[in-house]
FIKOL-306340 format. One line per field, with one value per residue: y, z, x of N, C-alpha, C in turn; residue in three letters; residue number from 1. Coordinates in pm, whole numbers. Layout:
N
n.c2	Y,...
n.c3	Z,...
n.c1	X,...
ca.c2	Y,...
ca.c3	Z,...
ca.c1	X,...
c.c2	Y,...
c.c3	Z,...
c.c1	X,...
type	Ala,...
seq	NUM,...
# end
This chain:
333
n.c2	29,-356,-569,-880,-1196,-1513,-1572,-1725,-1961,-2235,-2112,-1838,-1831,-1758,-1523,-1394,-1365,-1315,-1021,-894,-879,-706,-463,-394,-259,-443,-612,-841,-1069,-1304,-1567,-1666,-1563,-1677,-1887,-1710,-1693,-1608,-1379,-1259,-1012,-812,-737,-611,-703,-817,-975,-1231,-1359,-1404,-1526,-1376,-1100,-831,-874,-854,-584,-436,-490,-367,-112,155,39,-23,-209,-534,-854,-1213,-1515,-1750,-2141,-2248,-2223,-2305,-2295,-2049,-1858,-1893,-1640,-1321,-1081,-821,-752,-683,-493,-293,-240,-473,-816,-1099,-1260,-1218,-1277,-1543,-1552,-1406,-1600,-1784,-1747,-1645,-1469,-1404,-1398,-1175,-1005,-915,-886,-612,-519,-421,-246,-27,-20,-7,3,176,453,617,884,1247,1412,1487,1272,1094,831,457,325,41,-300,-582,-971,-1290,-1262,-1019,-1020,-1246,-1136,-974,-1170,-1328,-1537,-1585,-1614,-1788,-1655,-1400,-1330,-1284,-1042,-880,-921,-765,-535,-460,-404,-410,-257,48,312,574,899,952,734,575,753,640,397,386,519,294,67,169,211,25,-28,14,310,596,830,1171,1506,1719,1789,1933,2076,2386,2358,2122,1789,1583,1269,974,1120,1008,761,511,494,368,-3,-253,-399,-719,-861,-1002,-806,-857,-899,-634,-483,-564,-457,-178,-161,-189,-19,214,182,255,487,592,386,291,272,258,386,630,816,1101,1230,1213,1354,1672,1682,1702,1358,1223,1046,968,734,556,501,459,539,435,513,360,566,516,270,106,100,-272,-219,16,-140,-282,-172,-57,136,176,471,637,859,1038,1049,1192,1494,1426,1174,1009,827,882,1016,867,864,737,785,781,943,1036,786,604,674,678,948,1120,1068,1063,1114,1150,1241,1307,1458,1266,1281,1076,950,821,861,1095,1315,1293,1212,1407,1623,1503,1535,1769,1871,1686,1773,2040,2003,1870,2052,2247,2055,2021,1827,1874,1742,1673,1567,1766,1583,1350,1506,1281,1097,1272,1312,1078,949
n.c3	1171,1213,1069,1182,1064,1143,1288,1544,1475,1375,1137,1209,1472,1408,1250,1414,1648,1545,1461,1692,1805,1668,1714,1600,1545,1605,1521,1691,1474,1611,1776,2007,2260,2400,2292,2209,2385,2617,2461,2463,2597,2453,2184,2063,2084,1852,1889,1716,1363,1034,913,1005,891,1065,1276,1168,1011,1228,1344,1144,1219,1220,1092,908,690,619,673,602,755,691,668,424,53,93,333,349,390,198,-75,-186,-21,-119,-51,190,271,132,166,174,142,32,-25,6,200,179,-68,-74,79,-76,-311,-196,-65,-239,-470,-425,-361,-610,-757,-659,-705,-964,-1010,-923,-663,-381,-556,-763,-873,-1240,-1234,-1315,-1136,-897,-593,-513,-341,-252,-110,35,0,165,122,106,57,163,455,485,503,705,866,959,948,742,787,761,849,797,528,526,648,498,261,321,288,577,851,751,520,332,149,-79,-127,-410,-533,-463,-624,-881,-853,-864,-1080,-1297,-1237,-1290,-1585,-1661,-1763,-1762,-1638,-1663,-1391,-1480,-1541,-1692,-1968,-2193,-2457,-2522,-2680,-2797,-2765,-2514,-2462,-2338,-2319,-2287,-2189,-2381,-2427,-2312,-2182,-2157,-1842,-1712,-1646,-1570,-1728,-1684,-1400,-1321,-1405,-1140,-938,-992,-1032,-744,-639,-749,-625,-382,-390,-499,-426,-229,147,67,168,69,31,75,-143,-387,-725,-824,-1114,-1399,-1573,-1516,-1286,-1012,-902,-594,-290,24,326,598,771,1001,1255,1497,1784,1955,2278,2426,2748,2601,2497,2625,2828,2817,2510,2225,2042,1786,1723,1919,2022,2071,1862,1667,1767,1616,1348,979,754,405,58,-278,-579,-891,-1196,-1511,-1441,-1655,-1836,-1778,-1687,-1540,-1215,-855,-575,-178,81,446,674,1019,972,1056,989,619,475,570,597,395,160,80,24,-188,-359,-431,-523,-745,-897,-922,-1165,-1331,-1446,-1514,-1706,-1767,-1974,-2236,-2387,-2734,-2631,-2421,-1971,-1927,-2115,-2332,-2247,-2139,-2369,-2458,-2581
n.c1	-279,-313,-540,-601,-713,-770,-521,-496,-423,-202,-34,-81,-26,244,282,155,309,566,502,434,686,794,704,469,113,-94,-476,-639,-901,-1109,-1270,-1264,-1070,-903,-717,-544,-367,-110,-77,-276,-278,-93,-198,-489,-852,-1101,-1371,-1575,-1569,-1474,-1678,-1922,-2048,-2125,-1972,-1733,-1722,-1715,-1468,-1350,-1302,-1081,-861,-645,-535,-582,-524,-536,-496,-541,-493,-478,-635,-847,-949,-1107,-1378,-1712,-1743,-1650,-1416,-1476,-1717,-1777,-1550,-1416,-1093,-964,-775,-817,-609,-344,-93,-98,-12,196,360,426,478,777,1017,1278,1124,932,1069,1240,988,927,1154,1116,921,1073,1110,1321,1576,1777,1745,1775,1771,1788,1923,2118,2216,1991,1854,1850,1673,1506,1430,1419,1581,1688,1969,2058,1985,2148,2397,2329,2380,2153,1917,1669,1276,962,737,901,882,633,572,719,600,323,427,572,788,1157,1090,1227,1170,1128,978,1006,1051,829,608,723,720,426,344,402,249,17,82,219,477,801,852,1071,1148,1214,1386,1411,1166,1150,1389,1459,1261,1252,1129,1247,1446,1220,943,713,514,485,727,904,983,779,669,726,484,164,-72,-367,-333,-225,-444,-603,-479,-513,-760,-827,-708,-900,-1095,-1045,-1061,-1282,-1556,-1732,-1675,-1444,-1076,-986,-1185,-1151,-1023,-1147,-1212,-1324,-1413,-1525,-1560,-1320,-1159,-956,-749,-585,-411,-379,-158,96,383,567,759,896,952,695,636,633,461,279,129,27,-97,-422,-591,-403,-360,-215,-227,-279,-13,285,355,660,653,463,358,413,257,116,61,-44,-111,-291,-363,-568,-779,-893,-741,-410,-192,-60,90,164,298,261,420,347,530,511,243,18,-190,-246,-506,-654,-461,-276,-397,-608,-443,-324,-524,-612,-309,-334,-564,-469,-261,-408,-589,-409,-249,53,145,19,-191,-374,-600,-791,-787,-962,-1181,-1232,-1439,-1630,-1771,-1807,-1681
ca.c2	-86,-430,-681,-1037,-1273,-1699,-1558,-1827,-2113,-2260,-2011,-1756,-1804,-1733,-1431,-1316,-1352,-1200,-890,-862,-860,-639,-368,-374,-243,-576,-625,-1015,-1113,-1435,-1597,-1718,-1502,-1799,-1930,-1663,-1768,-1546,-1293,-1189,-869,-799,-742,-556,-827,-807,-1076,-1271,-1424,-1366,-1606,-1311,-956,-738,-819,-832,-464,-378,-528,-289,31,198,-66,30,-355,-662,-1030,-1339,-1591,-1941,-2260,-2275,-2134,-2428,-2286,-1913,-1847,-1846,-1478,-1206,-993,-703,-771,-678,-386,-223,-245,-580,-866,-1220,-1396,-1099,-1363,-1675,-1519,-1385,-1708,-1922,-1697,-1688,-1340,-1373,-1340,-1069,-849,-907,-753,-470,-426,-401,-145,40,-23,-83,18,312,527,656,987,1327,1487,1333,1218,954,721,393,258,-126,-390,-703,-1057,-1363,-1213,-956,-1100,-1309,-999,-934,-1307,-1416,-1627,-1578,-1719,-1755,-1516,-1243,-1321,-1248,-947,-784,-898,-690,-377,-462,-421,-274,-209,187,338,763,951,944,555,566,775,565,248,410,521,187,-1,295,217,-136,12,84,390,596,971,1284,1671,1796,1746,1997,2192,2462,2360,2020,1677,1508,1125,958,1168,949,640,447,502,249,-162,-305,-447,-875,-856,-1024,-717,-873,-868,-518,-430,-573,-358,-66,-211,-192,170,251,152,297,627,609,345,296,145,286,453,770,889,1276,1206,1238,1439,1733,1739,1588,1300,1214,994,952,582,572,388,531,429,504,473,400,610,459,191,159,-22,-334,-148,63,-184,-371,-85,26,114,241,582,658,994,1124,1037,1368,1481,1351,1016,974,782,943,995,874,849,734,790,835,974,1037,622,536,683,782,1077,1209,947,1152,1021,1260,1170,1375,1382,1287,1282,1005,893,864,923,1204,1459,1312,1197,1548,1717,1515,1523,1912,1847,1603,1860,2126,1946,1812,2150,2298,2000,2043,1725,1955,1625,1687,1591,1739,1513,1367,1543,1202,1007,1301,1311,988,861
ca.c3	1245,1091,1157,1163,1076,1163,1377,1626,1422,1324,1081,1222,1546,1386,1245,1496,1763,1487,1448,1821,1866,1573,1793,1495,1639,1539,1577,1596,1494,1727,1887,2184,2285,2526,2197,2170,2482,2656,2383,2434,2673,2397,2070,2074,2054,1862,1922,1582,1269,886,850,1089,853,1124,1394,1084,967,1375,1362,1082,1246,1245,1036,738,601,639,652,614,777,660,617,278,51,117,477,312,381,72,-110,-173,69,-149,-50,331,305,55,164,242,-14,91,-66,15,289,106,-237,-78,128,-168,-430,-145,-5,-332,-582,-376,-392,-743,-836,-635,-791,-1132,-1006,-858,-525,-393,-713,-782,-1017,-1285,-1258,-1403,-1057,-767,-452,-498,-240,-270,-50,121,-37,176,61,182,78,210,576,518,529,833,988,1050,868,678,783,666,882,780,441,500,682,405,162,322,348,696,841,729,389,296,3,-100,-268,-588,-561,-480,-740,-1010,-840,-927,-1255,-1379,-1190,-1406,-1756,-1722,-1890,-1673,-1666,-1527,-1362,-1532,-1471,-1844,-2078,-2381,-2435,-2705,-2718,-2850,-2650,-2462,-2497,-2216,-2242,-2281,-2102,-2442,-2476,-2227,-2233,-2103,-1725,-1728,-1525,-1668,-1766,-1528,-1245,-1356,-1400,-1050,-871,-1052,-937,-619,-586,-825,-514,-218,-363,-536,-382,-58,238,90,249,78,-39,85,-233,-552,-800,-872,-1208,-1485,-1654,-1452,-1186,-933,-809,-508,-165,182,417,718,809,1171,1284,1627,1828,2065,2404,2502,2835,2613,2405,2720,2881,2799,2381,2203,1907,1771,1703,2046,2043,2104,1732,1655,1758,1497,1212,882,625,286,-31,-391,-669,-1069,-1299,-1493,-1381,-1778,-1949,-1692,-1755,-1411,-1104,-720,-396,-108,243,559,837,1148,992,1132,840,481,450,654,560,277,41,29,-63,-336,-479,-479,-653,-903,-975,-1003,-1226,-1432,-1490,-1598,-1815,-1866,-2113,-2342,-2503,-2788,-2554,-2219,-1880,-1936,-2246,-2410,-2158,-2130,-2494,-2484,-2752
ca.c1	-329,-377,-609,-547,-831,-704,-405,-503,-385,-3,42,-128,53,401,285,122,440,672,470,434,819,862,632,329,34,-215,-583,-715,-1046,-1136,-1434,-1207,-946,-821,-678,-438,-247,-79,-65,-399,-268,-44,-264,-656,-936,-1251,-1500,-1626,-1535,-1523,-1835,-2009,-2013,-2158,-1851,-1613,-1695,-1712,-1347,-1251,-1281,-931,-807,-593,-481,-635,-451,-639,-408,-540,-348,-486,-720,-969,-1011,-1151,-1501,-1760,-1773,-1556,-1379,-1516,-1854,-1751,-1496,-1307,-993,-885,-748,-777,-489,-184,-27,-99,78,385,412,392,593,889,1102,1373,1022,866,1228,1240,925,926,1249,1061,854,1124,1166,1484,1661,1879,1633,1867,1703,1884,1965,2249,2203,1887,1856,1810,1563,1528,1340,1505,1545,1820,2118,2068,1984,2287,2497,2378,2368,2045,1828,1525,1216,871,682,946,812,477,553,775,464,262,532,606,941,1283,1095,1244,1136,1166,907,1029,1058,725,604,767,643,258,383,491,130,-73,129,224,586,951,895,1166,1153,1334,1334,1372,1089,1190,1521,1445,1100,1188,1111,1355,1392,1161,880,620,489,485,874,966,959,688,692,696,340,62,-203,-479,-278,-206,-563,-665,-459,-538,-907,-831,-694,-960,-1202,-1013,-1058,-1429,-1603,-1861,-1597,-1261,-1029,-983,-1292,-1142,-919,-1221,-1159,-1446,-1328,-1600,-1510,-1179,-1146,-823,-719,-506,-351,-359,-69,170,520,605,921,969,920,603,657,492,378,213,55,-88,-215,-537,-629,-346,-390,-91,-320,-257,87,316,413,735,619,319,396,425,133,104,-72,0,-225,-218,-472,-676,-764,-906,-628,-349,-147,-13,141,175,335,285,426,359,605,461,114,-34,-308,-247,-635,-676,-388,-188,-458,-708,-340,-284,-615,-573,-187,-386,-634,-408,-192,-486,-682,-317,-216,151,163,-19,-206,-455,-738,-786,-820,-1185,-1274,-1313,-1531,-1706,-1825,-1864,-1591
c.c2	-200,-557,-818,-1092,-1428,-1683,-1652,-1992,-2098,-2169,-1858,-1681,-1751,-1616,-1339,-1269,-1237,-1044,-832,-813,-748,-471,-284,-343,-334,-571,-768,-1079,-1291,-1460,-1646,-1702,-1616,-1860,-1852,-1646,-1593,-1368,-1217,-1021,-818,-718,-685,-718,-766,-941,-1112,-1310,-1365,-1415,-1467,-1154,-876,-728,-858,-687,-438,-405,-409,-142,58,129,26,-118,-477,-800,-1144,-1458,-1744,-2009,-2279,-2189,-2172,-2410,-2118,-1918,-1814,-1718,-1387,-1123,-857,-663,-717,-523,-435,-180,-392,-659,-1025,-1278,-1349,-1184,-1457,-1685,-1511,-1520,-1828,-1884,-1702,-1499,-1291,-1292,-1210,-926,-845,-842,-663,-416,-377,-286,-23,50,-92,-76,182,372,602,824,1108,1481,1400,1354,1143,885,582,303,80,-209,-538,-853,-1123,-1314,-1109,-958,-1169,-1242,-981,-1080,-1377,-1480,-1590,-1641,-1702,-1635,-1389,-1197,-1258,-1132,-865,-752,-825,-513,-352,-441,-347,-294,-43,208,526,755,953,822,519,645,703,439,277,445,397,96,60,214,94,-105,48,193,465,737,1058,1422,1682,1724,1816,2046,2277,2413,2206,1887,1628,1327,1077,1012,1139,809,505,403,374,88,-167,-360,-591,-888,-902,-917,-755,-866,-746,-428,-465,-495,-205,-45,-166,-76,286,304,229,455,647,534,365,207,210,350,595,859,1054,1280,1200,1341,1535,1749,1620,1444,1223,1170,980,807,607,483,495,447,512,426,484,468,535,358,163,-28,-184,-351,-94,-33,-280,-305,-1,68,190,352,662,854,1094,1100,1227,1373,1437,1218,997,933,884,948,931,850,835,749,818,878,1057,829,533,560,780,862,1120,1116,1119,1072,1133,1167,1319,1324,1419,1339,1194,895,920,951,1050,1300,1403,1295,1359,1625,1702,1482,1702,1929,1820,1780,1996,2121,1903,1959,2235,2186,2018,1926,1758,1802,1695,1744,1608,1613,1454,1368,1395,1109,1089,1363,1210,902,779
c.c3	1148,1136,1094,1190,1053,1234,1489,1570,1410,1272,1117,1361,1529,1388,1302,1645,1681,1452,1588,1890,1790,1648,1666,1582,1562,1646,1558,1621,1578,1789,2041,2187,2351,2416,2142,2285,2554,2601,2354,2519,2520,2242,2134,1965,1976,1809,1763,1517,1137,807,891,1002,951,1220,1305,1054,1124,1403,1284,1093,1289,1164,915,646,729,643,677,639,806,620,463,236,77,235,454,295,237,49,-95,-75,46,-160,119,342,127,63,222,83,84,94,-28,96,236,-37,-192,-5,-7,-237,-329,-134,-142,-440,-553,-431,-534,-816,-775,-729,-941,-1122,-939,-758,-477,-485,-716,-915,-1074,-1341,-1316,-1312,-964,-683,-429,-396,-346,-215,15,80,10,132,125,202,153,387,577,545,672,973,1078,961,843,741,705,720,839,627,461,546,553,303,183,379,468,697,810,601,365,176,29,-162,-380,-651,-556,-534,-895,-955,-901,-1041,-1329,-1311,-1345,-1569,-1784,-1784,-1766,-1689,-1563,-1502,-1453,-1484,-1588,-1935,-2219,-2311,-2588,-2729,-2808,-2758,-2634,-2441,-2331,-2174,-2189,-2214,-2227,-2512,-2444,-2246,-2148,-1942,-1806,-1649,-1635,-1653,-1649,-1411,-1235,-1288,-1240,-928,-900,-1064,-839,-561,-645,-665,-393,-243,-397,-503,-289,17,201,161,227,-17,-48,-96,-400,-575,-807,-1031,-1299,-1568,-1601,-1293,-1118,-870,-732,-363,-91,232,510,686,938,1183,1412,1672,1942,2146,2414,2590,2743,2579,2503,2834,2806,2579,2326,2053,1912,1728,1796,2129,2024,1882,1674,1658,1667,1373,1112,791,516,174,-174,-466,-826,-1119,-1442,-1508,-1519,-1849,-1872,-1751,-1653,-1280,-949,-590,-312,27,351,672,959,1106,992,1061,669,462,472,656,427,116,-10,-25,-185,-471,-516,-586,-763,-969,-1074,-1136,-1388,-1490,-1582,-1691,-1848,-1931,-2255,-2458,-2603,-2737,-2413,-2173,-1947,-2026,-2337,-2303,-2166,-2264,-2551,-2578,-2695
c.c1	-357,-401,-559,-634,-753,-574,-421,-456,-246,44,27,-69,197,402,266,200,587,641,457,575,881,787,491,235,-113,-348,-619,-858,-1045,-1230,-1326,-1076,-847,-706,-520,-320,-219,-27,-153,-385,-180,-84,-437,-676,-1027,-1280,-1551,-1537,-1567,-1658,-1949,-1982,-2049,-2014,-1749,-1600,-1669,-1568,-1280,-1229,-1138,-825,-741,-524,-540,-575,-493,-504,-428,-473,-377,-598,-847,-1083,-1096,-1285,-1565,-1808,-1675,-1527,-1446,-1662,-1860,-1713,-1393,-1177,-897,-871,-715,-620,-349,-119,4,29,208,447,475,472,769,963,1175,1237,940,949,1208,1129,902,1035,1184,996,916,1151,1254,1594,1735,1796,1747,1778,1842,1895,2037,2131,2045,1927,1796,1730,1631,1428,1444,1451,1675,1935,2149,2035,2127,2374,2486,2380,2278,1962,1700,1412,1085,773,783,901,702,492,653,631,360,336,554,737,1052,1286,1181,1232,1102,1024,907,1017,884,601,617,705,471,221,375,348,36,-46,129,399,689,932,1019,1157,1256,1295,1281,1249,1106,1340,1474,1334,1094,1204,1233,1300,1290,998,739,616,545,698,957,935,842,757,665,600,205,-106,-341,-429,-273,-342,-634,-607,-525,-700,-945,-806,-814,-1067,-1195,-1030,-1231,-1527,-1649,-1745,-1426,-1255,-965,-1101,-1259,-1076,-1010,-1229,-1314,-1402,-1419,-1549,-1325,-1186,-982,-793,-632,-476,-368,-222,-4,275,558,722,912,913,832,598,590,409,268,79,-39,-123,-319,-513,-492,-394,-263,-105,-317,-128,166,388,530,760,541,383,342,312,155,6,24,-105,-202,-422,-443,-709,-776,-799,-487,-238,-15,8,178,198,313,304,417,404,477,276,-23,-109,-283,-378,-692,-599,-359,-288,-549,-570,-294,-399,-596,-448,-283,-514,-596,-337,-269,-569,-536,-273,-93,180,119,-61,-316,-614,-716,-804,-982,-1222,-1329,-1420,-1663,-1818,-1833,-1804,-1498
type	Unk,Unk,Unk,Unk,Unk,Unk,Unk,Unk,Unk,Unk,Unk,Unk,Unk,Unk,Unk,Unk,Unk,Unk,Unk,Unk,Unk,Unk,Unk,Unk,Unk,Unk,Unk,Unk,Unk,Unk,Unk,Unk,Unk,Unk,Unk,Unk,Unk,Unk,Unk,Unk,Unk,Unk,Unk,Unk,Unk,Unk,Unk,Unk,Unk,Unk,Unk,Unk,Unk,Unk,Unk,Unk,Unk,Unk,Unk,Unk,Unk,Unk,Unk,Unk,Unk,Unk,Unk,Unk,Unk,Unk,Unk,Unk,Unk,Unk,Unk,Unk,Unk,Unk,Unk,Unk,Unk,Unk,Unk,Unk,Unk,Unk,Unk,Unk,Unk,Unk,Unk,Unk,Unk,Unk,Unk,Unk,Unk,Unk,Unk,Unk,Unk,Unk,Unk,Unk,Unk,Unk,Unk,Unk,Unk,Unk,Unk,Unk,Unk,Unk,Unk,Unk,Unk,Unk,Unk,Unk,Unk,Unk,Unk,Unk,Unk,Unk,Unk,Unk,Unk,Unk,Unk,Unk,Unk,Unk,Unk,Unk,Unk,Unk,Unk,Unk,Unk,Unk,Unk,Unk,Unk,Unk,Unk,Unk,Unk,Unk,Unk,Unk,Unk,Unk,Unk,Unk,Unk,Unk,Unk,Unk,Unk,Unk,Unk,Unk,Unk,Unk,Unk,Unk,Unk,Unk,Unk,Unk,Unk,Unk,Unk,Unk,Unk,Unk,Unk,Unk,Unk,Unk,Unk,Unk,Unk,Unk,Unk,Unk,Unk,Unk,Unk,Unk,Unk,Unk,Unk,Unk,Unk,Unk,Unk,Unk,Unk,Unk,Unk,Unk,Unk,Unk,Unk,Unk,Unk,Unk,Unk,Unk,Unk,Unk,Unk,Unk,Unk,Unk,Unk,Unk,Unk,Unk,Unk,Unk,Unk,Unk,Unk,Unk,Unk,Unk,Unk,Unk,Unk,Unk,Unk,Unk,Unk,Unk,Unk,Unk,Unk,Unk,Unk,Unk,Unk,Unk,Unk,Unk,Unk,Unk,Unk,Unk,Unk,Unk,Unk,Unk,Unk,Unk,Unk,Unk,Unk,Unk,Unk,Unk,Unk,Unk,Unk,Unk,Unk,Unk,Unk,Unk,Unk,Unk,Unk,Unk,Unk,Unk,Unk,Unk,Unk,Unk,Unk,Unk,Unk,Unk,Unk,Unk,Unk,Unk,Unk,Unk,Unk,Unk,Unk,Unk,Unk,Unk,Unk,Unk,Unk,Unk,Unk,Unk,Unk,Unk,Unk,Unk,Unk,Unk,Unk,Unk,Unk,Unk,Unk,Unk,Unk,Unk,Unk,Unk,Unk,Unk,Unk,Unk,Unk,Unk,Unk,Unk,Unk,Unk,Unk,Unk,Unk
seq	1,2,3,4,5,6,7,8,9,10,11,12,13,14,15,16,17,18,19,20,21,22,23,24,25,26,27,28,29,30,31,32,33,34,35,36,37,38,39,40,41,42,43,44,45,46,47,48,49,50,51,52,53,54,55,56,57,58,59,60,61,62,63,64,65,66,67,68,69,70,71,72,73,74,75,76,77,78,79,80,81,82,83,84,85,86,87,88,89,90,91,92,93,94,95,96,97,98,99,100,101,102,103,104,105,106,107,108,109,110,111,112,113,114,115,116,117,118,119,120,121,122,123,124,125,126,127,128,129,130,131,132,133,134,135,136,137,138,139,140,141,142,143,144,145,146,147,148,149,150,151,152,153,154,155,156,157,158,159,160,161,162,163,164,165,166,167,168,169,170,171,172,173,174,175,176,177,178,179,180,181,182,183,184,185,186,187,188,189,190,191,192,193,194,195,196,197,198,199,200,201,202,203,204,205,206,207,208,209,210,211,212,213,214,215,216,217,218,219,220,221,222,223,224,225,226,227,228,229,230,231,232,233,234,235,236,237,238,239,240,241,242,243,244,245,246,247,248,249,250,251,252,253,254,255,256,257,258,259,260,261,262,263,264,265,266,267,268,269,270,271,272,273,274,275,276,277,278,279,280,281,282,283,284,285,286,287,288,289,290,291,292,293,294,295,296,297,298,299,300,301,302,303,304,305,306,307,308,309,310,311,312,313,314,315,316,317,318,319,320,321,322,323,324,325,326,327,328,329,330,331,332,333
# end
């Protein structure tokens, strides 16, 4: 579900008609539904504004992404979003509007998505990260709401596990890294095996670090969204994303009768789980994508499985470094 706070204005109207046709299931904050025209059967209301925190958090129940859809940043209430909820990000609309569809494709591609991972088994996929040319192929024109909805992984994004794996790899390191099977032959290393092997990403380090903020939050913070997902494990924290993948397309009967929960949809309909995560979060080591078919909530199945992976993974250690997970935080060096 994903709420839409200024969807009653110019820009807010675009987006909010192109996610409606695309069969998104949108929530829009609003003091006067009347405002949203005839689109108000169409879309769940809640009542209030971002100036108002009590019917802003009351907005974010069920919510898994947030979109602040002001004409500028001039029109953005005073104080951080992260003073509200822990999972929202003011500017995510504003940025991809402004950077443009071609700059968006391009750095996913950096992080792997959309790219042919030159991994060291066949049949990889290559996923969908679209952009003009690729619209032109098929003969329709770009516009700017399709921007904003790719920027926030709307759409006919596709991306594999493995792609998204290496996309949380390469957030974590800051470095291309790229997937392999082999790590020794004969007990001695194979090229690749380290993070430090690879070039650097072109990402400027704070941008880096504020994501790696932000997943930091959704797993250990008050308000995220996968708190099931902390580590018991001293000294070693887990950062991570929640998310879904719709498989099918839901009516606009259903969507203007009565509340929709895609939760009590028959199984095969239920969008897909997921979860990405890397650790250990100060000095990462270990990157994990897990998707569940048909399981409805990243938060709620896919993340508690891959804090169990991470743990397992981290209490066995096959990187065999010097210093366990932790051991230095937790001695203080």
């Amino acid at each position: 579900m994903l709420l839409l706070t200024g969807a009653s204005g110019l820009v807010g109207s675009a987006v909010r008609r192109r996610l409606i046709a695309a069969e998104v299931p949108i929530r829009c904050l609003v003091r006067d539904p009347r405002r949203l025209g005839d689109d108000r059967v169409r879309v769940q209301i809640a009542l209030g504004d971002l100036a108002d925190p009590p019917s802003f958090r009351n907005a974010l129940r069920g919510v898994d992404t947030v979109i602040h859809l002001a004409a500028t940043i001039r029109d953005q209430p005073q104080g951080s979003i992260e003073e509200l909820s822990g999972i929202a990000t003011w500017r995510l609309v504003d940025a991809a509007r402004r950077a443009g569809i071609d700059v968006v494709s391009d750095v996913a591609n950096k992080f792997g998505l959309g790219t042919d991972l030159p991994i060291d088994l066949p049949g990889g996929r290559i996923g969908l990260i679209p952009n003009r040319a690729w619209r032109q192929k098929h003969h329709r024109r770009w516009g700017p709401a399709d921007t904003i909805i790719a920027g926030i992984g709307q759409g006919v994004i596709l991306a594999t596990p493995l792609q998204l794996a290496t996309y949380v790899s390469r957030i974590a390191t800051g470095r291309a890294v790229i997937p392999h099977v082999t790590r020794a032959i004969g007990g001695m290393p194979q090229p690749g095996v380290t993070a430090e092997e690879y070039p650097l990403l072109d990402i400027p380090e704070e941008s880096l670090a504020l994501v790696r903020g932000g997943m930091f939050a959704v797993v250990n913070e008050f308000g995220g969204t996968a708190r099931h997902a902390q580590l018991d494990i001293p000294g070693v924290q887990l950062a991570g994303k929640t998310g879904s993948s719709q498989v099918r397309h839901v009516s606009r009967w259903a969507r203007e009768h009565g509340h929709f929960n895609s939760a009590q949809l028959p199984w095969e309909f239920r969008p897909h789980a997921l979860f990405v995560c890397f650790a250990p979060y100060d000095a990462p080591r270990y990157a994990c994508a897990v998707v569940i078919e048909h399981g409805n909530a990243g938060a709620d199945v896919a993340a508690p499985l891959a804090r169990d992976i991470m743990t397992d993974v981290l209490t066995r250690d096959p990187a065999r470094r010097e210093i366990a997970p932790g051991q230095a935080l937790v001695q203080g060096s």
